[in-house]
MIMARVEX-443856 format. One line per field, with one value per residue (C-alpha): y, x, z; residue in one letter; residue number from 1. Coordinates in Angstrom, 1 decimal. Each point is the difference from the previous one (the first is absolute). Example, Ala and Ser with C-alpha at 12.3 -4.5 7.8 and 13.67 -1.06 7.14 Angstrom:
residues 2
north = (-4.5 | 3.4) $
east = (12.3 | 1.4) $
up = (7.8 | -0.7) $
rest = (A | S) $
nr = (1 | 2) $
***
This chain:
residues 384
north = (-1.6 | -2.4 | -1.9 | 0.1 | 4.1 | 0.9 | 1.5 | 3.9 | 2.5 | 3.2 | 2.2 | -2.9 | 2.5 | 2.9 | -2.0 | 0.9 | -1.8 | 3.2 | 0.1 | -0.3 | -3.9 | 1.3 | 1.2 | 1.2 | 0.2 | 0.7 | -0.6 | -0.2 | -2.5 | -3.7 | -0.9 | -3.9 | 0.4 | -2.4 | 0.7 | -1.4 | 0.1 | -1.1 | 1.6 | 0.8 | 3.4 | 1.7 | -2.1 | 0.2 | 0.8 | -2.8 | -2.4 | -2.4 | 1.0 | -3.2 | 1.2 | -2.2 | 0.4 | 0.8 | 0.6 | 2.1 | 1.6 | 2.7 | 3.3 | 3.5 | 1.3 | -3.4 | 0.6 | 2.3 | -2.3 | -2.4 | 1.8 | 1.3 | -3.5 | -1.5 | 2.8 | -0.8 | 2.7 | -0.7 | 0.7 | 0.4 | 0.4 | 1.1 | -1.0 | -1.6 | -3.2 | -1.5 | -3.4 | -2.0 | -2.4 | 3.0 | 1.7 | -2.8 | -0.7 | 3.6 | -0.2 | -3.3 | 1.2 | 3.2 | -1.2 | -3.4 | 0.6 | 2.7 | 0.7 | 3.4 | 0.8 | 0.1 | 0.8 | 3.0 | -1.1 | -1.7 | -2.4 | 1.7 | -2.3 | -0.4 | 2.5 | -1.2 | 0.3 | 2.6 | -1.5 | 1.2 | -2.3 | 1.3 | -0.4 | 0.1 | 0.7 | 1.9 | 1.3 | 1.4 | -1.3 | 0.7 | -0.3 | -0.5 | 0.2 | -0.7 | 0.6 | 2.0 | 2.1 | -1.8 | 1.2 | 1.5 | -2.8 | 1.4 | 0.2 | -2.4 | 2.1 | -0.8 | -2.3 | 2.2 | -2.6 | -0.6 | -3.1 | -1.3 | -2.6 | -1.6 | 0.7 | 3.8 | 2.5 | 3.2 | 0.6 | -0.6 | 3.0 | -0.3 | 3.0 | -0.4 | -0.9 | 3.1 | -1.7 | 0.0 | 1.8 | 2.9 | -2.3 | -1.4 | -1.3 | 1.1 | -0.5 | 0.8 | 1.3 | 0.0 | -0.1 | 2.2 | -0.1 | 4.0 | 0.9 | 3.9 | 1.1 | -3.3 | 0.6 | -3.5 | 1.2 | -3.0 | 1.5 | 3.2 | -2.8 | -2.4 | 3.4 | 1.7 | -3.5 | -0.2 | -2.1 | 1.4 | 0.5 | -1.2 | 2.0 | -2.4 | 1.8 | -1.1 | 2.1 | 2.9 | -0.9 | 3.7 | 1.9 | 2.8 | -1.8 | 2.5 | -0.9 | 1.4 | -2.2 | -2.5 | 0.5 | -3.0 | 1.1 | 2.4 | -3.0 | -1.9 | -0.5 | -1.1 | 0.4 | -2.1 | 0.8 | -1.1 | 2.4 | 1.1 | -0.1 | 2.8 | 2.2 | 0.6 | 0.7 | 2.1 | 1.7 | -0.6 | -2.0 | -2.1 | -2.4 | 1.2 | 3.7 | -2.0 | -1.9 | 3.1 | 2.0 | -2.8 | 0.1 | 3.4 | -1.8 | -3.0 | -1.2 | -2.4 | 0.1 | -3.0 | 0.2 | -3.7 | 0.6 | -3.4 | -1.6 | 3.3 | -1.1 | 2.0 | 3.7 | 1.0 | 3.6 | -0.2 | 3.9 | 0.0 | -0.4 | 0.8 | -3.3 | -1.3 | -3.1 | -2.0 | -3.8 | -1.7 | -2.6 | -3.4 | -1.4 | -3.2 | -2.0 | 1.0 | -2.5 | 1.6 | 3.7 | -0.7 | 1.2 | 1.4 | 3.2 | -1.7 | -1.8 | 2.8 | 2.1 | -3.3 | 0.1 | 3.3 | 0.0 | -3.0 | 2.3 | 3.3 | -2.4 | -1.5 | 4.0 | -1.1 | 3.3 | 1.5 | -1.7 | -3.8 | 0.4 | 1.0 | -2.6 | -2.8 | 1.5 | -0.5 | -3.3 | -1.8 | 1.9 | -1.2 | -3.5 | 0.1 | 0.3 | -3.0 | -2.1 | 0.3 | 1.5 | 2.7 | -1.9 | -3.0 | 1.7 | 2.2 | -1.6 | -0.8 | -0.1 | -3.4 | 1.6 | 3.2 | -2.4 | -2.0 | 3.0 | 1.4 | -3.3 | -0.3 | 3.8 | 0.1 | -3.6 | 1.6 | 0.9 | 3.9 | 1.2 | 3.7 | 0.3 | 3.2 | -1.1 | -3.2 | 2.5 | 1.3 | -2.7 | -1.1 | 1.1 | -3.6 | -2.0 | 1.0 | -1.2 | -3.1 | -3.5 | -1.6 | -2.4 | 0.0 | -2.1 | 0.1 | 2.4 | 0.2 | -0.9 | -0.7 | 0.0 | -2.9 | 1.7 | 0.0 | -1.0 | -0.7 | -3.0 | -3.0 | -2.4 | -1.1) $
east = (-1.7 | -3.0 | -1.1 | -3.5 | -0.4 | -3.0 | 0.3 | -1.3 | 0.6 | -0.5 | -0.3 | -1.9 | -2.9 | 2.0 | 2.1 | -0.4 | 2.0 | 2.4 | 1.1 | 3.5 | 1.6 | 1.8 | -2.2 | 3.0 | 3.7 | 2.9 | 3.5 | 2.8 | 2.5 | -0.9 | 1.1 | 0.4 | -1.5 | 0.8 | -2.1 | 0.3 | -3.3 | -0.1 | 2.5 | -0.6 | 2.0 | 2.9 | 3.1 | 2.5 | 3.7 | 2.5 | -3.0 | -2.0 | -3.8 | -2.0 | -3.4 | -3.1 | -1.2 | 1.8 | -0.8 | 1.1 | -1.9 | 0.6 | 0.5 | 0.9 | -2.4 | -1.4 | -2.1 | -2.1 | -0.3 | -1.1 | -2.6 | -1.3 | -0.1 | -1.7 | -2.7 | -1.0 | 2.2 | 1.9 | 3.0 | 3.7 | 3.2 | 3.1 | 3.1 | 3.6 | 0.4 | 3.4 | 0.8 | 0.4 | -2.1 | -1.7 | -0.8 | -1.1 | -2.5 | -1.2 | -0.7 | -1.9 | -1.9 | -1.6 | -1.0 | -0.3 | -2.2 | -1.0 | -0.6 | 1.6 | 1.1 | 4.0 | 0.2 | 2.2 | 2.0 | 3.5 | 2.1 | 3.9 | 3.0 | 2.6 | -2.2 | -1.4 | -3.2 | -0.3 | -1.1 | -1.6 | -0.6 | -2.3 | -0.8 | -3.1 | -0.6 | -2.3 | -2.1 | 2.9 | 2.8 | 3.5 | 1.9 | 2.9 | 0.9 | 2.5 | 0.2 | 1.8 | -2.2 | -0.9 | 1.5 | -2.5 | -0.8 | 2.0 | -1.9 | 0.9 | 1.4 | -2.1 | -2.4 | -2.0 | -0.4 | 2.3 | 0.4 | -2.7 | -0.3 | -2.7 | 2.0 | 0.1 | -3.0 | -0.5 | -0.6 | 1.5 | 1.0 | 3.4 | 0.6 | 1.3 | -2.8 | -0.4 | 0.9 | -2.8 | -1.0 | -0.3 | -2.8 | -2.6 | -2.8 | -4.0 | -1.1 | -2.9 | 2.0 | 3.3 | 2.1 | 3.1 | 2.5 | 0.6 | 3.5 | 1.6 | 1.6 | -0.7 | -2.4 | -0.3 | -1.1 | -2.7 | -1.9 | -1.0 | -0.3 | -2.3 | -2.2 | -0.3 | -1.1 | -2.9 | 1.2 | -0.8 | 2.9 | 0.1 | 2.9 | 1.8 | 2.7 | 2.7 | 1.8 | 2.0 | 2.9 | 1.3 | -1.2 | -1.8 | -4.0 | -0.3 | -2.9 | 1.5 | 2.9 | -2.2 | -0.4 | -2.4 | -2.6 | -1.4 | -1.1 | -1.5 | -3.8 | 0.6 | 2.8 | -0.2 | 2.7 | -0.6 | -0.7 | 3.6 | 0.7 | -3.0 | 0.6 | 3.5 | -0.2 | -2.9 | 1.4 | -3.0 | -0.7 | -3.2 | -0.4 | -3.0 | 1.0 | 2.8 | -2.2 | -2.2 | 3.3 | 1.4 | -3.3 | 1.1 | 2.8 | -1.5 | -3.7 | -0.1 | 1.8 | -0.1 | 2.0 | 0.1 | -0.4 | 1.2 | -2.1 | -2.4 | -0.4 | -0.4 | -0.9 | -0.7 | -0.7 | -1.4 | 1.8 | -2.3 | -3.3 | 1.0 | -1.6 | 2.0 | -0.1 | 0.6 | 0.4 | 0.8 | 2.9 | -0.7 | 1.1 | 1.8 | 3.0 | 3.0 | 2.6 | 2.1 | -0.9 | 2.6 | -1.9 | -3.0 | 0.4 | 0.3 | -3.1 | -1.8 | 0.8 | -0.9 | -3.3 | -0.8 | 1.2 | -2.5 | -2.7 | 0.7 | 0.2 | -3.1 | -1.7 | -1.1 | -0.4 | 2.4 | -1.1 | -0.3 | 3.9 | 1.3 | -2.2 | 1.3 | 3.5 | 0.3 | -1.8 | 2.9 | 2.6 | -1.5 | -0.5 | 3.6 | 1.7 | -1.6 | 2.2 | 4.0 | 1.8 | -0.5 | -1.2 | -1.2 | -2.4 | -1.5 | -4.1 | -2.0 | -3.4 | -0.1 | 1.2 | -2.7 | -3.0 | 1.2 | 0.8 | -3.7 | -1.9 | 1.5 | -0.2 | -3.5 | -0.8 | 2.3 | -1.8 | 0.0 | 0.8 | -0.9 | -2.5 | 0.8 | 3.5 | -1.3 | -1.7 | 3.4 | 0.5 | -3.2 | 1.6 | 1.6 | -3.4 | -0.3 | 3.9 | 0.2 | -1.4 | -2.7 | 3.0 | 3.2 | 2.6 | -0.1 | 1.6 | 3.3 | 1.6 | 3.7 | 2.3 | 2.3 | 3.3 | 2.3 | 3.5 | 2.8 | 1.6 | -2.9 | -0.7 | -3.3) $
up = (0.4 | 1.2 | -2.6 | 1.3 | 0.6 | -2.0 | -3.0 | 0.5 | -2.7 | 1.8 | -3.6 | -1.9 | 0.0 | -1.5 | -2.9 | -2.8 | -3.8 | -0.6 | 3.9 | 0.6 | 0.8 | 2.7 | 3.7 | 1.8 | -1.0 | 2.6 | 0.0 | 2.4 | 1.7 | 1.1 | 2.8 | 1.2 | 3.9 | 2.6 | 2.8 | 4.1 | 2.0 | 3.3 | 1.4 | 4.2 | -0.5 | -1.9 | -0.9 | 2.2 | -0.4 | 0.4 | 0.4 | -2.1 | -0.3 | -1.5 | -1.9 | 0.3 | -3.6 | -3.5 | -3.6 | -3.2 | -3.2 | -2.2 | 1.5 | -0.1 | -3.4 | 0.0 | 3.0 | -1.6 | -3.1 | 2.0 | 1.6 | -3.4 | -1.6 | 2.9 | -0.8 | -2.7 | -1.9 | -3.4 | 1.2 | -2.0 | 1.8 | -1.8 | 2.4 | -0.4 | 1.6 | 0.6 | -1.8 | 2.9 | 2.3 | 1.9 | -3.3 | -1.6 | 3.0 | -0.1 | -3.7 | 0.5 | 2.9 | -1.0 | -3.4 | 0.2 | 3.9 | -0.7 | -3.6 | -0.2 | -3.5 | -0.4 | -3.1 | 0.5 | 2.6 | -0.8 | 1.2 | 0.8 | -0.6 | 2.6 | 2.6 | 3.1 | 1.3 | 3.0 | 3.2 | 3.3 | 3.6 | 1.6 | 4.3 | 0.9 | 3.7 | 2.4 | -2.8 | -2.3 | -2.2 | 0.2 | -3.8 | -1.6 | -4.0 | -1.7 | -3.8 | -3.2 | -2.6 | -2.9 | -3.4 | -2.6 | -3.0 | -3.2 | -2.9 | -3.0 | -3.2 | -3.0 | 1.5 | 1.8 | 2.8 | 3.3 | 1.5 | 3.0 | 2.2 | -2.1 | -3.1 | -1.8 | 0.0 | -1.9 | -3.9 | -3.2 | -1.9 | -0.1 | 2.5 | 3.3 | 2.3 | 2.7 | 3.1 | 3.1 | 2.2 | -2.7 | -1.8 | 2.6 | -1.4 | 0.2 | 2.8 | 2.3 | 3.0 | 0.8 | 3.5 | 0.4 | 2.9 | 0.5 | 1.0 | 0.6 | -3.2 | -2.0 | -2.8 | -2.3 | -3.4 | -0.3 | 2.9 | -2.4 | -3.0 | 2.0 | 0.8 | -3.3 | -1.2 | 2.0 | 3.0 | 3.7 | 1.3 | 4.2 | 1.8 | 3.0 | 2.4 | 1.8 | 2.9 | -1.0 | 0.9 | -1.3 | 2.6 | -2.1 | -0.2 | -3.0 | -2.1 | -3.2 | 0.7 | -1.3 | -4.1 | -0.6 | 2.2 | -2.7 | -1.9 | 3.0 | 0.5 | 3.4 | 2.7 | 3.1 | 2.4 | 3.8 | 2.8 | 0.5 | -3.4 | -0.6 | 2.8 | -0.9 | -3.0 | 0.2 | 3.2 | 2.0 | 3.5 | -0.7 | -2.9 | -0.9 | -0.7 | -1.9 | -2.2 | -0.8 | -0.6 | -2.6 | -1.7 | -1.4 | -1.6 | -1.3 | -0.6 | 2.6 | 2.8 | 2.7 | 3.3 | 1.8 | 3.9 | 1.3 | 3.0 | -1.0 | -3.1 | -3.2 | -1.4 | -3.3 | -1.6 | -3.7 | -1.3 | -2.9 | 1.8 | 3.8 | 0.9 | 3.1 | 1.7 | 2.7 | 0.8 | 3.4 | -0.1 | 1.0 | 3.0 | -0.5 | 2.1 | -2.6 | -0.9 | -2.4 | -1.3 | -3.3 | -3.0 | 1.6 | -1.6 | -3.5 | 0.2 | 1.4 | -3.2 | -1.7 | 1.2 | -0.5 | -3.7 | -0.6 | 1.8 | -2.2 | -3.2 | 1.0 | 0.5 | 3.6 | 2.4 | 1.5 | 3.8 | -1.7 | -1.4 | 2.9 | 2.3 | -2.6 | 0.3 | 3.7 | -0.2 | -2.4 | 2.7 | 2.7 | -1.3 | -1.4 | 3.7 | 1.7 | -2.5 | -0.5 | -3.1 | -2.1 | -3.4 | 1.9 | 2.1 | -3.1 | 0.6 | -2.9 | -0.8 | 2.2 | 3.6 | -0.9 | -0.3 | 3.1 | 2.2 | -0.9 | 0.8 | 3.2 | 0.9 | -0.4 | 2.2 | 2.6 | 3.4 | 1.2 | -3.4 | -0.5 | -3.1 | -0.9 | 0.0 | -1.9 | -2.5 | -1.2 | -1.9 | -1.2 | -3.6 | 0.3 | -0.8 | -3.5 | -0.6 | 2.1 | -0.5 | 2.1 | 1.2 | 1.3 | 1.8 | 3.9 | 1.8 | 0.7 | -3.1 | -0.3 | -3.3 | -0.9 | 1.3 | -3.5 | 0.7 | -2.8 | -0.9 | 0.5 | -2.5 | -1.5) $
rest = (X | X | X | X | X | X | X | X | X | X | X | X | X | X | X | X | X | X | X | X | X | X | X | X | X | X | X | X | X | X | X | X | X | X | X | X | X | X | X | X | X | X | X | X | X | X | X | X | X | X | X | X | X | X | X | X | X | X | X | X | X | X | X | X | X | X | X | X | X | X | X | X | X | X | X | X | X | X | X | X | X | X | X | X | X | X | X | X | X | X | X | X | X | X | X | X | X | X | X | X | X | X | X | X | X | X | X | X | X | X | X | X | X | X | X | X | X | X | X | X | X | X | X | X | X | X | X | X | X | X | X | X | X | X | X | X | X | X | X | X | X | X | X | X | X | X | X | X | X | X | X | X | X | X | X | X | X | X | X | X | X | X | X | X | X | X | X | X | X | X | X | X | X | X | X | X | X | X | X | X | X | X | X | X | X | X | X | X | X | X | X | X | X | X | X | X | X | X | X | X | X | X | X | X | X | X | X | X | X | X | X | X | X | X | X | X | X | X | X | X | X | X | X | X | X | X | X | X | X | X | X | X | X | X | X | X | X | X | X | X | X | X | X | X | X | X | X | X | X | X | X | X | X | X | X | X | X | X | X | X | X | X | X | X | X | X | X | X | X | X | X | X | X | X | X | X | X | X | X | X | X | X | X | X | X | X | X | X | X | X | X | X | X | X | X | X | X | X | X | X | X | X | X | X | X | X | X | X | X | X | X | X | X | X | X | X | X | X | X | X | X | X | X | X | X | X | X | X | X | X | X | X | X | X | X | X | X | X | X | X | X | X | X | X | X | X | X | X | X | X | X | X | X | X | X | X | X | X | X | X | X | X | X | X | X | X | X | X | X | X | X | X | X | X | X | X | X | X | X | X | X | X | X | X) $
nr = (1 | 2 | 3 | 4 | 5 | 6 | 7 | 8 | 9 | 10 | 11 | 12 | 13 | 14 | 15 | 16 | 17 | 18 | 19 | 20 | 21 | 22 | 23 | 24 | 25 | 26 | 27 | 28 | 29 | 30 | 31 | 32 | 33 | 34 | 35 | 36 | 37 | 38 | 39 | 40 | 41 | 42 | 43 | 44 | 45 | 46 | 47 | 48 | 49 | 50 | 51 | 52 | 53 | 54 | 55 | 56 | 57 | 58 | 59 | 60 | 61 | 62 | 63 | 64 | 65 | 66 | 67 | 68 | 69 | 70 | 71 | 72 | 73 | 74 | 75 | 76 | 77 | 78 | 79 | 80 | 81 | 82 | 83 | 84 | 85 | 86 | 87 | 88 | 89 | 90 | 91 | 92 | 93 | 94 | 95 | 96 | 97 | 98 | 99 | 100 | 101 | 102 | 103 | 104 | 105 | 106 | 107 | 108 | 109 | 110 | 111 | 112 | 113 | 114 | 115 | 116 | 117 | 118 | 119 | 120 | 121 | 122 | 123 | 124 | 125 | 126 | 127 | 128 | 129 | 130 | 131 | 132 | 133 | 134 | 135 | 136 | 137 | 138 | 139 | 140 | 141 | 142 | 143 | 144 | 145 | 146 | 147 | 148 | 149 | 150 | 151 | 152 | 153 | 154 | 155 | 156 | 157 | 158 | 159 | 160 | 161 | 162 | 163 | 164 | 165 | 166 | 167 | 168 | 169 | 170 | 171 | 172 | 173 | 174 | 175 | 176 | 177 | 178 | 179 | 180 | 181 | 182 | 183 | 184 | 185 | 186 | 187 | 188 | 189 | 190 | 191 | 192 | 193 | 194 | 195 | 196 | 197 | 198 | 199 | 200 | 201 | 202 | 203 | 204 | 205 | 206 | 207 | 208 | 209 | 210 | 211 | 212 | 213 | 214 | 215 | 216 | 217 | 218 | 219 | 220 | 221 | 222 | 223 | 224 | 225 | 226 | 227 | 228 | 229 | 230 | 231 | 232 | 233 | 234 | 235 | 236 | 237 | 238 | 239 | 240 | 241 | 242 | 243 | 244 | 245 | 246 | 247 | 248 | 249 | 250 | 251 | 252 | 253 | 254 | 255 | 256 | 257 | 258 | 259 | 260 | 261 | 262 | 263 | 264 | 265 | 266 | 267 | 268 | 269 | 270 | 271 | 272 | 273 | 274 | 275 | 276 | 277 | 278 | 279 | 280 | 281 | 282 | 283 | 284 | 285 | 286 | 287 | 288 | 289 | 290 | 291 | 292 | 293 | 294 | 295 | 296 | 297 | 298 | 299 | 300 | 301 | 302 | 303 | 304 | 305 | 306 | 307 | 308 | 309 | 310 | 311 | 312 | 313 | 314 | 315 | 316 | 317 | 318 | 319 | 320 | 321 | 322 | 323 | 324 | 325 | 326 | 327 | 328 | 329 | 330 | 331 | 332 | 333 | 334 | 335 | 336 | 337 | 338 | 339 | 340 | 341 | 342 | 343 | 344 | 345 | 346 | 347 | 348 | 349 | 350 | 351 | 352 | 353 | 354 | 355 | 356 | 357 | 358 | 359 | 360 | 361 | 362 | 363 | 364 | 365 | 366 | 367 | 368 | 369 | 370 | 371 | 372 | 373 | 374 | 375 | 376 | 377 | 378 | 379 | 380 | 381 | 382 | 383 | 384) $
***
């Protein structure tokens, strides 16, 4: 992360001494991404495409992470990482760059650490992973503790520690990857304990789009599927009647429209919304969608309205695909304040459009770096 991104709290205003640690806890796989840019067009069979740029970070759950720290968010990760050069790098990057807490993650002997290369071209990516699912930790007998990359967490009674993910800790909010006929028990743990808990959907690859397919979305605050996603499951043919329909299911329902940008339905109220997406030249769209849900997590922690979440949602996105990489493109405070300087000294800007995010003055400093701003492109293996 830039060492010179300013330093914004976005709930300094609303801590308070008996608060959790912990803003946002999520969990998942880590992925080591290797990502191509540059590429004129798909790769060709039986030839030898040649990319004009190149880098790697932490992906897969990391992108979101990523996005969280960057905004300000305490956030803890629990993950496996393999023991070898990838994992090692991972580890190092997020909390070492990015000073997201590890503490219940662990290191796996003898397992490697997943991987996806990603192609980006013509304003999409083409993937491919390749990687085996991580054994559980085992608990240590009569220590209460299990072993860690860091060394062993847990307590010291003498019983056998209860193994995560049955024991997040308190949090704020918490981000949950939904998935037809999965239900993970910390989910309903994480809710009952206070945290909000921030539904994310992946395609159904079953077939069925059945809502009560999905057990954990009676304990989220918020599910943010995409357009597709929502009309499917909800049976309907316009995102909007989709969002509306999920918000009889969940509190807040938020349907992401693409290019059309973003609709929101609050069920307990009936307040809807609406925000324009951005226009921007995309690079690389990878991870988009997490720090979309990453910015409208800060937004809903921060008790912004309804519009403002969305608007800041959308902003991060857009920001995110004018650089490559899922984790690497995640914008900070830094890239906000840059972006809204030079939008505003831009000629033929629309003030009412300008208005939408006049929110962003009472966040950002007076200064900011000049526009564009580029991140040092991580790699593995140099030497200081």
């Amino acid at each position: 992360m830039s060492t010179d991104t300013p330093g914004i709290d976005p709930l300094e205003a609303l801590r308070a001494p008996r608060d959790p640690a912990c803003d946002v806890f999520l969990t998942g796989p880590v992925f080591l991404d290797i990502i191509f840019t540059g590429l004129d067009s798909a790769p060709v069979r039986g030839t030898e495409s040649w990319a004009r740029g190149m880098g790697s970070s932490p992906g897969g759950v990391a992108n979101m992470a990523t996005a969280l720290a960057r905004l300000g968010l305490r956030t803890a990760l629990a993950a496996a990482f393999g023991d070898d050069h990838y994992g090692e790098y991972c580890w190092d990057a997020l909390e070492q760059g990015e000073g997201i807490d590890l503490s219940m993650s662990h290191t796996v002997p003898g397992w490697h650490s997943p991987v996806t290369v990603s192609m980006a071209y013509e304003g999409e990516r083409t993937m491919v992973s390749h990687g085996h699912e991580a054994p559980a930790p085992a608990p240590v007998a009569g220590t209460g503790s299990r072993t860690g990359a860091t060394g062993t967490t847990g307590t010291s009674t003498g019983a056998t520690a209860p193994v995560f993910p049955q024991c997040p800790p308190r949090a704020r909010a918490a981000v949950a990857s939904l998935a037809p006929g999965r239900s993970e028990p910390w989910v309903a743990t994480a809710a009952r304990d206070g945290a909000l808990v921030f539904g994310d959907v992946g395609w159904d690859e079953t077939g069925r789009w059945d809502l009560d397919a999905l057990p954990d979305l009676a304990h989220c605050e918020a599910f943010l599927p995409n357009a597709e996603e929502a009309m499917r499951y909800t049976r309907t043919d316009c995102p909007r009647a989709a969002a509306h329909a999920l918000a009889e299911r969940v509190p807040l329902a938020v349907v992401t429209l693409g290019a059309e940008g973003a609709y929101a339905v609050d069920g307990r109220t009936g307040t809807a919304a609406a925000v324009p997406a951005i226009e921007v030249e995309a690079l690389d769209p990878t991870g988009a969608g997490d720090v979309f849900v990453a910015g409208f997590v800060t937004g809903t922690l921060a008790d912004w309205p309804l519009a403002d979440r969305l608007a800041f949602a959308g902003l991060t996105a857009a920001l995110s695909v004018q650089e490559f990489g899922g984790s690497l493109s995640a914008p900070g405070w830094a890239e906000i304040a840059a972006w809204w300087q030079l939008i505003r000294t831009c000629d033929r800007q629309d003030p009412a459009a300008l208005e939408r995010y006049a929110f962003l003055d009472d966040l950002l400093p007076t200064t900011a770096r000049a526009w564009p701003l580029r991140r040092a492109v991580p790699t593995i293996g140099f030497r200081q």
